[in-house]
Structures are given as C-alpha cells and as structure tokens.
DRENZA-220129 format. One record per residue (C-alpha): residue in three letters; x, y, z; residue number from 1. Coordinates in Angstrom, 2 decimals, m for minus. Each point is the difference from the previous one (the first is absolute). Layout:
N
["ALA" [X Y Z] NUM]
...
//
This chain:
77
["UNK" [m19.24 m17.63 81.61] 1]
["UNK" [2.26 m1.54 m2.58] 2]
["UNK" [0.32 m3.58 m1.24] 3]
["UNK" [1.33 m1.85 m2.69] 4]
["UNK" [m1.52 m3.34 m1.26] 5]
["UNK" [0.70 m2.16 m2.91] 6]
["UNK" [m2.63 m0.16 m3.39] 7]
["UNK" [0.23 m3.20 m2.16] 8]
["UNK" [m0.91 0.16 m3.45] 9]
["UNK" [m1.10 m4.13 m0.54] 10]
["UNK" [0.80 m1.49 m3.48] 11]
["UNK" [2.18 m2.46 m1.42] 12]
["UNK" [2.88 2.19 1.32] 13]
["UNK" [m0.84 1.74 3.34] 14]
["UNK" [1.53 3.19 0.41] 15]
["UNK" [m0.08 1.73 3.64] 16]
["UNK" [0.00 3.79 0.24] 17]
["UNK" [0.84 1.56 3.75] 18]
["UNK" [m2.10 3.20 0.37] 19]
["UNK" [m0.09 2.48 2.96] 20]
["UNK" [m3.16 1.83 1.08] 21]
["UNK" [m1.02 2.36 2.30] 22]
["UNK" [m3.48 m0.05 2.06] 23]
["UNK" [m1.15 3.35 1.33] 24]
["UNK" [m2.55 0.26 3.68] 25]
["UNK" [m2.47 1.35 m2.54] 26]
["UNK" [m1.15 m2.97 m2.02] 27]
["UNK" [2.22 m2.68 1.56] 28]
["UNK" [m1.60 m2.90 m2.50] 29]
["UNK" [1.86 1.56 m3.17] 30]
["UNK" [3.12 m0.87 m0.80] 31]
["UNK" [2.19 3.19 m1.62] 32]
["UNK" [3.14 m1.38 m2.40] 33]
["UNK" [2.95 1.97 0.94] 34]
["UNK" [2.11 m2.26 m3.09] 35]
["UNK" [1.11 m3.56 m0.64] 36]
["UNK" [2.50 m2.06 m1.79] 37]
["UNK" [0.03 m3.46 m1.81] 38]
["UNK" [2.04 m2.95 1.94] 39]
["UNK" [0.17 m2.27 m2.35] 40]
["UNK" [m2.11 m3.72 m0.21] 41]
["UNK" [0.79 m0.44 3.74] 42]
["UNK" [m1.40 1.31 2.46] 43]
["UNK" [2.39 1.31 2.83] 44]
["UNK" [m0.55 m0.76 3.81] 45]
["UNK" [0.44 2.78 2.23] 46]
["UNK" [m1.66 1.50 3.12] 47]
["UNK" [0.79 4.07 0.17] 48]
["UNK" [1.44 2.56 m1.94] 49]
["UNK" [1.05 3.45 1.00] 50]
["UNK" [m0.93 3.37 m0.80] 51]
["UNK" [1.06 4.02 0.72] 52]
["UNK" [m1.92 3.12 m0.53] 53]
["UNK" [1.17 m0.21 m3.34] 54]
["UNK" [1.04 m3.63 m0.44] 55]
["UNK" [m1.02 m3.77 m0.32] 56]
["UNK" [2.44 m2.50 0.73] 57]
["UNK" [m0.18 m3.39 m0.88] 58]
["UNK" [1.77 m2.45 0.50] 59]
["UNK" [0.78 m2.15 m2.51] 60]
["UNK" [0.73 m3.79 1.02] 61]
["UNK" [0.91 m2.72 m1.85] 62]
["UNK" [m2.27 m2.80 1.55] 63]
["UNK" [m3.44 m0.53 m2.57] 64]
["UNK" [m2.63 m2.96 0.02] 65]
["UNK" [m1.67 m2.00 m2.31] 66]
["UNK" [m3.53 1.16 m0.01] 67]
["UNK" [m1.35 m2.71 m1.65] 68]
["UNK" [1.63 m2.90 1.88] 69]
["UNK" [m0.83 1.71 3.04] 70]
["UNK" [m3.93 0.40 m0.73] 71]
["UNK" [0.70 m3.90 m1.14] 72]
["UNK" [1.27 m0.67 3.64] 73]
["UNK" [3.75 m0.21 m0.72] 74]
["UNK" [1.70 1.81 2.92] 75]
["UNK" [1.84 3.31 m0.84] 76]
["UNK" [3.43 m0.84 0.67] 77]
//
C-alpha cells in the first residue's frame, strides 16, 4: 500500500513537509519513506494523489488552512 500524509514541524514558524510511504503485508504497522518535500508554513488540503510503477503524482492545489485558527475553532474557509 502507498500513502502520503502531511508532518508538521511546530515552532514559532510551522513548516509542513508532505511525505509518501509505503506499507508492506509483512509488518503492516511500519511505515517505509519512499521521499518528501517541504510545502511551505501552510499546510495544503488535499484528498489523493496518484502514482505509476515508477511514479508519484501529486497534485498540487492551491487551497491551504490555517492550522492554528482551525485547532482555535475558526472554520477553514
């Protein structure tokens, strides 16, 4: 299985880092990194991404939220 989820390194300035991973039938509790990128200070909304036998595609959209007004209750739009 693949996946992608989103890491946040907390600080004064949050920066976000997308990172695919792969889980394999024979340990399916560990999470293998396959690579990731930085995103920035916000973190971007999405629900899939693509992939090949040799590719992962994702797509990159231009709607983010504030994580901190939203764990303050703000709503994200």
């Amino acid at each position: 299985m693949l996946g992608l989820l989103t890491e946040m390194k907390p600080g004064l300035e949050m920066k976000f880092t997308l990172t695919f991973y792969r889980i394999t039938a024979e340990d399916i509790h560990k999470r293998i990194r396959i690579g990731s990128f930085d995103v920035g200070k916000n973190m971007p909304y999405y629900h899939s991404f693509g992939h090949t036998d040799k590719l992962l595609i994702y797509p990159h959209n231009s709607i983010n939220f504030d994580v901190i007004g939203m764990m303050e209750g703000h709503p994200m739009d």
